[in-house]
N, C-alpha and C positions, 0 to 999 in steps of 0.2 A: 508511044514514040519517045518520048523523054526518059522512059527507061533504056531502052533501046540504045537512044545516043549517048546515055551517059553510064552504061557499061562501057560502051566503044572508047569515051572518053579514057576511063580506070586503065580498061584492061585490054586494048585493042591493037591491031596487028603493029609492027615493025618499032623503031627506037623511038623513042623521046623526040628526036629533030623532026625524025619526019611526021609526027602527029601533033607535034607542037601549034602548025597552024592549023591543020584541020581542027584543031580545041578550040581556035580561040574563032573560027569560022562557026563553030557549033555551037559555041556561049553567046554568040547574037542568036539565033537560032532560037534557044532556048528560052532566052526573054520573051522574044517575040510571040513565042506558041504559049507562056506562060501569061503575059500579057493579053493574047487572043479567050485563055480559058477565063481567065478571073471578067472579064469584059461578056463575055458569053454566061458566067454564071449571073453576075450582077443582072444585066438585062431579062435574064429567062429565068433566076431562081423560086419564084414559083411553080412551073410548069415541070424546073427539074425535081423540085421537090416531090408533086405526083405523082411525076414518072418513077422516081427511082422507088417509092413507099407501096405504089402499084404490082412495081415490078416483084418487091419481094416480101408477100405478104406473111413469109415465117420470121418477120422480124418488125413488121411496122401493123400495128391494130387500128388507127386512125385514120380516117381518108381527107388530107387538108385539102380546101380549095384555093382558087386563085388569091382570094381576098383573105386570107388566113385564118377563115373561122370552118371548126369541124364541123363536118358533113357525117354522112349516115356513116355507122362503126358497121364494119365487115368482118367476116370470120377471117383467121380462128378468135375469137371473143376470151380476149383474156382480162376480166371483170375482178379487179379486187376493191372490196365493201369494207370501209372504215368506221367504224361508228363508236362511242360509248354504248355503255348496256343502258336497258330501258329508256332509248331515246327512238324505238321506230326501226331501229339496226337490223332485226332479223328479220322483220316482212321487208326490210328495203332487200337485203340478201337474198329471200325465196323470191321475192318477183325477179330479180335479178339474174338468177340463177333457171325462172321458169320462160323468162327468154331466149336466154342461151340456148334451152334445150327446145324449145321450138323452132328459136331459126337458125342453128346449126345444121347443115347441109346434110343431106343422105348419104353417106360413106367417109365423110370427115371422122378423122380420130374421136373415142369419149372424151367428153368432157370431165372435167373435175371439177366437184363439188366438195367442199371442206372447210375448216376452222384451221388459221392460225393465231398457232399460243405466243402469248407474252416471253416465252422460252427460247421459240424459236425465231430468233432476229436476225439470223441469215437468211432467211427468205428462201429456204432451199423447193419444197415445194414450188414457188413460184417461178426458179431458175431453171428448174426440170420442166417444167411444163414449155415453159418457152424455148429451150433445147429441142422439145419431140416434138414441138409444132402442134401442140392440143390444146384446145382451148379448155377452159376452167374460172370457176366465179366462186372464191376465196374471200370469206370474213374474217374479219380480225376486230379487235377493241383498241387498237392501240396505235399510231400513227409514228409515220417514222422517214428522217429525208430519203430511204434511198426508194421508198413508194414512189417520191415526191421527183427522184431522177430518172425511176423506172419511164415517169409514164410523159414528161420531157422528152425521153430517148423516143416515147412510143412503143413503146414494151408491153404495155396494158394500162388500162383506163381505170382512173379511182373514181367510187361512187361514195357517198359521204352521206350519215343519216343526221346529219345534222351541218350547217354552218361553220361553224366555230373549230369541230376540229379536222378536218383538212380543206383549208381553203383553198386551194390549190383543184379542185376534183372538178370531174366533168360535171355534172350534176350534184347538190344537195340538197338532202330532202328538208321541209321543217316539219318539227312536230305538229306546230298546232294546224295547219291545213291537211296534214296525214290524220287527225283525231277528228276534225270536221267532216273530211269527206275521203278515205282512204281508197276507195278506190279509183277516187280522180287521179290516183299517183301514175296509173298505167296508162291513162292519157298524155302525160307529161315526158314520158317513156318513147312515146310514137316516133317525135320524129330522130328522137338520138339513133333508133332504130329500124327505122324504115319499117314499122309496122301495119299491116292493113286492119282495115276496119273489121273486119272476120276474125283477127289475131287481138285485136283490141279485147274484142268482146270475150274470146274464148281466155283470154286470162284473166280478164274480170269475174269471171262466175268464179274461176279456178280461186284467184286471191279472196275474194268473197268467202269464199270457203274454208280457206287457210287463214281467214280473219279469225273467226268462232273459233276453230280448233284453237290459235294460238293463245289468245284471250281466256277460255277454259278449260286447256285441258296440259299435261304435264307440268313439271316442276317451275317453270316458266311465265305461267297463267298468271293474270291477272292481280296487282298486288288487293284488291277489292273482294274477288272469289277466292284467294287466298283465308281472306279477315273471315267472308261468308261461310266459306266450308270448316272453319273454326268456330263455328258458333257467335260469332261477334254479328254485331249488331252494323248494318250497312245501310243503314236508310238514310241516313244523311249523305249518304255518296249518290244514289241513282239519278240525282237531278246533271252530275258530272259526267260532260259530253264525253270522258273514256270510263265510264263504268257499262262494263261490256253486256250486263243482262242475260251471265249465263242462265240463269234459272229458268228463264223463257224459251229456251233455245231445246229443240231437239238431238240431242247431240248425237245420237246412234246416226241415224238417216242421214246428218253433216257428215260425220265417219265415212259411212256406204257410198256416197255420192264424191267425195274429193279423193278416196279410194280408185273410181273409174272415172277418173278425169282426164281425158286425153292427153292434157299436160302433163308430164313425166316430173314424177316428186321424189330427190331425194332424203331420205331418213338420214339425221345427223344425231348423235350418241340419243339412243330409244330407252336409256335409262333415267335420261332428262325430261327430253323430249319426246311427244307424239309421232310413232312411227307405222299402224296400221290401227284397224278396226277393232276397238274392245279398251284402246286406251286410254278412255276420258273416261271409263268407269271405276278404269285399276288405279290412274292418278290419281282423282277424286277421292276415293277410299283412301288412301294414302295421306294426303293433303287432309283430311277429315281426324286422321289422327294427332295432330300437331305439327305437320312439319311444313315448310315457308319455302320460299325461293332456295330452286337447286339444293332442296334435303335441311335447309337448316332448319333450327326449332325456331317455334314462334312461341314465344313468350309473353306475348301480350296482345290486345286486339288496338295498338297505337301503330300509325304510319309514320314513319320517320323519311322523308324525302322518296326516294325512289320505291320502298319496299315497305312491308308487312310486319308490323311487330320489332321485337328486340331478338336481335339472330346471337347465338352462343355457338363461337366455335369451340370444339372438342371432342365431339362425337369419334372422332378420329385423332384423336393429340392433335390440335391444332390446338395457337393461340385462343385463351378465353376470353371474352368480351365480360366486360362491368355486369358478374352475374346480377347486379342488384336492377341495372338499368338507373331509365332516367331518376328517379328518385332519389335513389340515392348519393345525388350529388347534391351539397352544399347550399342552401335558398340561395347565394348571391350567384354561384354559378348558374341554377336555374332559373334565375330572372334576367340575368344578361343571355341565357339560350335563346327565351321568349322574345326577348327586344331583339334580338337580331335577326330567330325570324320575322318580326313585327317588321322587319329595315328591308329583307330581301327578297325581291322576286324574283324567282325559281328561272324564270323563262326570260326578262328581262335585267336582271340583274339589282342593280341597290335604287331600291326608289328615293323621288326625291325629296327634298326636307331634311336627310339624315346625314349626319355629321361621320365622317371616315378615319380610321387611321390605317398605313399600310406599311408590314414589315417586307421588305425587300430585299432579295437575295438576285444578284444579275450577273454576268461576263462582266472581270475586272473590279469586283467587290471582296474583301476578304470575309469572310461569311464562318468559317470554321468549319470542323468536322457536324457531321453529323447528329451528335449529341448535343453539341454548341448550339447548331442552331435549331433545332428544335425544341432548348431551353428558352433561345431568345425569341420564340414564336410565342412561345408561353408565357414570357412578359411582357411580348406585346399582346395578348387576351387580358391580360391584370391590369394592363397600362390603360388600355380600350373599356376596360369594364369601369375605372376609375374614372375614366372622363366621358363618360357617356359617349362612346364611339362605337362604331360596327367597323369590328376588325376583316381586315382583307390581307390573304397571301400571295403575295408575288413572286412565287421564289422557282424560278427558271434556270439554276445555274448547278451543275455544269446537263440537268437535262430537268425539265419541268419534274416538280414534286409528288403531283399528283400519279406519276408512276410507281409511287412504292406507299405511297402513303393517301389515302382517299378521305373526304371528308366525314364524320359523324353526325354529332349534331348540329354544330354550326356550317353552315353553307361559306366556306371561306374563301374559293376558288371560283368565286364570283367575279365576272368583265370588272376591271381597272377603270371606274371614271377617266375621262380626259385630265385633269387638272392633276396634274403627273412632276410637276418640278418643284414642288414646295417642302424641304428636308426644316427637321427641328430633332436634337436631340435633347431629348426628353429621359432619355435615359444616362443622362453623365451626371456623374456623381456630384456635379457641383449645381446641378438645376433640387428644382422647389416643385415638385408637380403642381399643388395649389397654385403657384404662383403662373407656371406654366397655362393652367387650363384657363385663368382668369385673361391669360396675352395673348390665348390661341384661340379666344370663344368664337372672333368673326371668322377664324378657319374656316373652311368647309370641308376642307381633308388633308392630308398630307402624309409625308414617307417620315417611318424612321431612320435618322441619319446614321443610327447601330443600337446592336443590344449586347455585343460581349467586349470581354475586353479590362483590362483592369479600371481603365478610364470608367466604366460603363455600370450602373446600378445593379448589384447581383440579385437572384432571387429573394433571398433572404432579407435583403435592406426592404425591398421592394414591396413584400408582405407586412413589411413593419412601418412602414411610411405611414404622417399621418394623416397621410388621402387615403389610402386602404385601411385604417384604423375606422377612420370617420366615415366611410362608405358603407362598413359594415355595421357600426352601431345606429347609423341613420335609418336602419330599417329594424334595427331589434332583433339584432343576428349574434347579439354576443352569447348564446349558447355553442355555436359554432364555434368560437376562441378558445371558448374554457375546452373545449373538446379536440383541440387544438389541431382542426381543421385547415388552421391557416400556418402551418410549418410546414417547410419548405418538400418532404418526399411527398405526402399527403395533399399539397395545391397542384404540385407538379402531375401526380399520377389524376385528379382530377381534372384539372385541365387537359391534358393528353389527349382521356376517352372524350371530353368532350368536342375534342375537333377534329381527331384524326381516327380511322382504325386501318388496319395492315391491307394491304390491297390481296387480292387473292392469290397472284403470281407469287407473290410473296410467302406466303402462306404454303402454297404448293411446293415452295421451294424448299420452305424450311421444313416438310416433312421429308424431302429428298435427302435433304445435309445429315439430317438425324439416320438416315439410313443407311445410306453411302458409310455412315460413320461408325456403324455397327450396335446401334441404341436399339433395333425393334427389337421386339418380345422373340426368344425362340418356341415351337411348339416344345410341348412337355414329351416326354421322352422315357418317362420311367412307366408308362401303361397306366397313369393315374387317370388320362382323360385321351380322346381324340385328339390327333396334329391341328385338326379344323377345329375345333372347339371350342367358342369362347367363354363358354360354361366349363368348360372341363380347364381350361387353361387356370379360370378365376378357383376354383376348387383346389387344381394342383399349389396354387400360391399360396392358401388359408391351410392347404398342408404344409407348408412350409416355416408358416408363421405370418404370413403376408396377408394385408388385406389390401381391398381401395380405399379405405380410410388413410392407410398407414403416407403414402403420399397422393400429390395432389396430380403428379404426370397419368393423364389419361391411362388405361389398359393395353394401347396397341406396344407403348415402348417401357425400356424398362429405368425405373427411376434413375436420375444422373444429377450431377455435380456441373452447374454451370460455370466455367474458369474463363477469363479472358487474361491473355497476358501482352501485355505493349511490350515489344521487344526495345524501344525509346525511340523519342523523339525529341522537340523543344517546346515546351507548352510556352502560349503568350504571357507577354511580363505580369507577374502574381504582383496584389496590391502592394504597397509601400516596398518594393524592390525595384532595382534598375538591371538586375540581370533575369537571366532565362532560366527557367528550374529544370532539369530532365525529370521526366515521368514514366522514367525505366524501373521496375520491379523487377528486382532479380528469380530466375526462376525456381531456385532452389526457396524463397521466401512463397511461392505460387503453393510448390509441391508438398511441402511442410503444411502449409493449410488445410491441404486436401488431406493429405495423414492427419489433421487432427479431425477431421468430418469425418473421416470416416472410421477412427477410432471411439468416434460418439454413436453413428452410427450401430456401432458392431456392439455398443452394451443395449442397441433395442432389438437386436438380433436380424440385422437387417445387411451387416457390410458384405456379406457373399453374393448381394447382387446390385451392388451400388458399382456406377460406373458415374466419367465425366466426358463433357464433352468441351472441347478446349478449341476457343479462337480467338487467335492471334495474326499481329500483322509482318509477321516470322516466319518462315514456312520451317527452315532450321529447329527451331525454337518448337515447333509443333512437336517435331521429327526424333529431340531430344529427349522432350518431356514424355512422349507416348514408350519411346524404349526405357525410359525410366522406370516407368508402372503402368504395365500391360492397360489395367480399367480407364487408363484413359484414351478417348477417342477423339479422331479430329478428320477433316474429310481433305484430301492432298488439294482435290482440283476445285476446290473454292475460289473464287476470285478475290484477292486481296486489295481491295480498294479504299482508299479515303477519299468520302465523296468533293473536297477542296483541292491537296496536293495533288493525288492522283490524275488530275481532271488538268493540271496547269501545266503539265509537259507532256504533250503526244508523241513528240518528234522519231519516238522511239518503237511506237506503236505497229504491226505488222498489218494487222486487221482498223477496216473502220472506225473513228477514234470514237461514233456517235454508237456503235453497237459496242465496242467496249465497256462505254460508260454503263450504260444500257443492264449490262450483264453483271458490270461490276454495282451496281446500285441495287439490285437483286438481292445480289449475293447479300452486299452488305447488312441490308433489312434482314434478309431472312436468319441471318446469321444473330442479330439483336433478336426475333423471335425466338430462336432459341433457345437465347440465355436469359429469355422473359418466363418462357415456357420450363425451366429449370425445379427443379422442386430443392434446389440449396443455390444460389447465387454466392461466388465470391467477389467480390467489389475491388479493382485495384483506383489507381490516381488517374482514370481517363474518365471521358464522357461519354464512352462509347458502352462501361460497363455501366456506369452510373443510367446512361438511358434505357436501358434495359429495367435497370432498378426502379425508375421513377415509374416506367409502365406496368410492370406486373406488381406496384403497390407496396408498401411496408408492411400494412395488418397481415398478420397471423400469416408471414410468409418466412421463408428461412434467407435471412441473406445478413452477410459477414463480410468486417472489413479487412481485407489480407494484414491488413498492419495491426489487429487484433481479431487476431484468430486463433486463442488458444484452444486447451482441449475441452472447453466447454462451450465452445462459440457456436454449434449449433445446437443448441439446447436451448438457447433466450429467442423469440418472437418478436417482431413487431419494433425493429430499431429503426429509428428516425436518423438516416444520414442524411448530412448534406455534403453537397460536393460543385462545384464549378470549375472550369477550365482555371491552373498556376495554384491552387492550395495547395498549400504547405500541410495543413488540419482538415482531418475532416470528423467531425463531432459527431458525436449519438447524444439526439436534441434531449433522447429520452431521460438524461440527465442532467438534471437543474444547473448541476455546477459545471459542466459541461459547454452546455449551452451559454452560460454567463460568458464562460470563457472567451467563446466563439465569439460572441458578441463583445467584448472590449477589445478583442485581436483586431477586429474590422474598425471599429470607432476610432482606435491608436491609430491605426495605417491610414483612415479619410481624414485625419486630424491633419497626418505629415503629408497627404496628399495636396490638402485645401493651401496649408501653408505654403507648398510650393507655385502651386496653378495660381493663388495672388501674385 
């Protein structure tokens, strides 16, 4: 009706005069019916709410009632499963999934059953499915707002395998009552689903079954029957309510029996996971040769938080993990690992007694690039180790950290205590730590108020302070000095592996960039060996002159020259200066580098297959340098992101500004993997190459500073840079006088800084 009248109003028969009062006869009219509906809604919006989500069940999953609380979910069942791994996430998903396909109606569309990846952050699966009206029950690792608007709108229901990360869901499971009594979970399940006692039971034998499969059999099993089918010793675990008992367990007749389970099972990638009868024999055998969770090696019979052993990527050029492991880190690093497990619990978080410090990174902090802060996380673990603290990260800005970067040894992404408003900087150059830790002992925790910054203690002071001097000799660690452990690439690349390693999205991504970019291996070509052969491929190479010795880039790609070039920007104010430095390298000074690697290269008989791969935050600059000289590669459609600036103006953004981020914080990482993963690094004046530097380590690695980089600059090993956001210098520690230098440049400048700040 109101449409109606108010077309007639626009556009209706005869002049202006004579509909003049019929308008203004229809604008009472119009209140009045509008007045009638908003009076109509208020009173009865419950009931309309029913009615209309009843009415159109290819757009509403949820049946609300009068008092606001969900009632039984109705088909079509659009189920999507949020969880971290090894928290309970895939038996919440197959149960999940073996309801759907029970009580999905006879001649309804199939269901879809599947995995979304960290890649895919449009949620396109999920937008199709709800388009064709078919239900589907969809897992994913990774939580995201528009799940969180999806199922608001009533689009589909989140199930959650834990708490903590989507709070928001209809249902979360918790671990420790899934490890007590798991298949009480399908009890819990009933009434969200209007299940009967007959369906109860009938998924209970069913997930009973699916228990033992999951627990011992594919890449996925158990990180326990892992250690066991490695020969490692597990008797200290069988008393632990999730050590699964495969060995007792018949596994063939579990196979045969959940095989003809009425309940309809779908197989999800069967080269992982258990997908028919015969496969907990072929896993087992497999798992029996050394290999851990989802194919990677196990290296040791030590559990490290969630998994089995010390994992080495590379198999595939991936990122390599600290081939040495725990050991070979530093005694003080490894006695502050120990105390901070000793501080955390896994399920609970920071038990009590223990003393906190927390570096914070939040909406409306200026935090830095990427590099930045990931330096200043690092001195917040030095800062924490020095004062006997269990360090914790907060760092949510511009999207939680734990998406590109996951934790190692230390459990760092451990729940936030309450006691959240207590700021101290501990890190400006004019504090005394000693003095500090003597004023902050009745602490109980608190944030740091910054870690970069010229104002701000750099790494370098920070190793040299003589609370880190004395921390180390208090325990009879000065072997470690002489061996000069505690300089600045060498504490950095330590610290790193010990808190973070590359999350797999990340990892997945960086073998895509390297591809897209034209790095993999081609087959051989001259009938020396098979296209598929990677026997015949490694043969063709040692005809060449090549071996796997000769670099360190896994086999699948072909050795490259890591470049990064900062097209400029304004780095923060460098010490004893009042102006801004640019940190623009021109690119002709980039390209000339590369000519002189690879002029060194070419007297080991190596430069006809030496390429680089080049990222910048230039897309021009890429576009330049690549028609400059062919061998070098770059991939167009990278996302060009700095995880600060980027992240502070959306306005401009087309798409979602939280899957932007998203994709650009991917990018970014995997992009750092690769110039980790480099078998020559060149270094410019950014933190973004320098972070790269600090993680894939100084020892016996090839990495070069553009601003020396002559023609014998890759021929020397093992140089000690240091580098921080505003240097003017960046030294190679590896020389005494050098290093002296470095050191009076910094002492002059806090000399004219102190003078002023009095």
């Amino acid at each position: 009706a109101l449409s109606v009248i108010s077309q007639h109003m626009a556009g209706g028969h005869g002049s202006n005069a004579a509909r003049r009062p019929f308008a203004n006869n229809n604008a009472v009219l119009i209140f009045l019916l509008i007045g009638a509906v908003v009076t109509q809604f208020l009173i009865l919006s419950p009931s309309l709410t029913v009615y209309f989500r009843e009415l159109s069940p290819a757009a509403w999953t949820i049946v609300v009632g009068d008092d606001g609380q969900n009632r039984v979910l109705k088909p079509p069942y659009r189920i999507l499963q949020v969880g971290a791994p090894r928290t309970g996430s895939t038996f919440q998903f197959q149960l999940l999934d073996a309801i759907v396909s029970l009580k999905n109606p006879s001649g309804a569309p199939d269901g879809t059953s599947t995995f979304l990846n960290p890649e895919e952050w449009r949620a396109a699966p999920i937008i199709d499915a709800i388009a064709e009206n078919r239900s589907f029950t969809i897992k994913t690792h990774f939580d995201h707002p528009v799940f969180r608007e999806f199922q608001d709108r009533n689009f589909l229901s989140v199930f959650a395998s834990s708490p903590d990360v989507a709070p928001y869901a209809i249902y979360s499971q918790e671990r420790e009552r899934l490890v007590e009594c798991p298949l009480c979970e399908v009890d819990r399940y009933q009434p969200i689903f209007g299940l009967s006692n007959d369906e109860v039971a009938m998924l209970k034998e069913h997930m009973d079954l699916y228990s033992s499969i999951r627990m011992c059999c594919g890449e996925q099993m158990s990180k326990y029957e892992i250690l066991r089918l490695n020969g490692c010793d597990v008797e200290q675990y069988k008393d632990l309510p999730d050590y699964p008992r495969c060995e007792q367990k018949d596994l063939e007749d579990i196979e045969r029996r959940f095989a003809a389970s009425p309940v309809p099972f779908h197989a999800n990638n069967p080269e992982v996971n258990w997908a028919k009868p015969g496969d907990c024999a072929r896993f087992s055998a497999e798992i029996a040769l050394g290999k851990g969770f989802n194919g990677r090696t196990v290296s040791s019979c030590e559990i490290r938080g969630k998994f089995a052993g010390d994992f080495i990527h590379g198999a595939a050029g991936k990122v390599q993990f600290r081939k040495e492991g725990f050991d070979a880190f530093p005694p003080w690093l490894k006695k502050y690992i120990k105390f901070h497990h000793s501080a955390v619990d896994p399920k609970k978080g920071l038990r009590p007694g223990f003393r906190y410090l927390i570096y914070e990174c939040k909406d409306g902090q200026t935090c830095g690039g990427i590099g930045t802060r990931v330096l200043g996380m690092i001195k917040a673990l030095y800062l924490a180790m020095i004062t006997g603290r269990v360090l914790i990260i907060d760092s949510t800005y511009p999207a939680p950290l734990n998406t590109v970067l996951k934790p190692n040894y230390i459990e760092w992404d451990v729940n936030v205590p309450e006691n959240r408003t207590v700021y101290f900087d501990d890190l400006a150059f004019y504090n005394r730590i000693k003095a500090s830790m003597v004023k902050q002992a009745s602490v109980p925790g608190y944030r740091l108020a910054g870690t970069a910054g010229s104002e701000r203690l750099r790494l370098f002071e920070l190793l040299e302070t003589d609370a880190m001097r004395g921390h180390v000799r208090a325990f009879k660690w000065g072997k470690g000095m002489k061996e000069r452990k505690l300089f600045v690439p060498r504490a950095a690349h330590d610290a790193f592996w010990a808190l973070f390693q590359f999350d797999d999205a990340v990892l997945a991504r960086a073998e895509e960039l390297k591809e897209h970019a034209g790095l993999a291996r081609r087959p051989p070509t001259n009938g020396t060996a098979a296209a598929d052969d990677r026997n015949g491929t490694a043969a063709a190479e040692a005809a060449m002159g090549e071996t796997a010795s000769d670099f360190e880039t896994a086999s699948d790609f072909l050795p490259y020259v890591g470049l990064h070039h900062r097209h400029g920007d304004r780095a923060m104010v460098p010490i004893g200066r009042s102006k801004f430095r640019q940190r623009h390298v021109p690119r002709e000074t980039t390209m000339k580098c590369y000519s002189n690697l690879k002029k060194t290269w070419k007297r080991k008989g190596h430069a006809h297959r030496i390429t680089a791969y080049l990222a910048s935050d230039h897309l021009r600059s890429k576009i330049i340098m690549g028609k400059r000289d062919r061998t070098v590669r770059y991939y167009e459609n990278v996302n060009i992101f700095h995880v600060d600036k980027s992240a502070r103006d959306t306005s401009a953004w087309t798409t979602n500004p939280l899957i932007k981020i998203m994709y650009g914080m991917t990018d970014m990482m995997a992009e750092v993997a690769v110039l980790v993963e480099s078998d020559c690094l060149v270094l410019n004046q950014s933190m973004f190459s320098f972070l790269a530097y600090y993680i894939r380590g100084p020892d016996g690695r090839c990495n070069v500073h553009v601003k020396s980089c002559d023609r014998l600059a890759g021929e020397s090993q093992s140089k000690l840079f240091a580098y921080e956001t505003g240097d003017a210098f960046v030294p190679d520690l590896t020389q005494r006088y050098r290093r002296k230098r470095f050191k009076k440049i910094i002492e002059k400048a806090r000399k004219k800084q102190m003078r002023q700040y009095w």
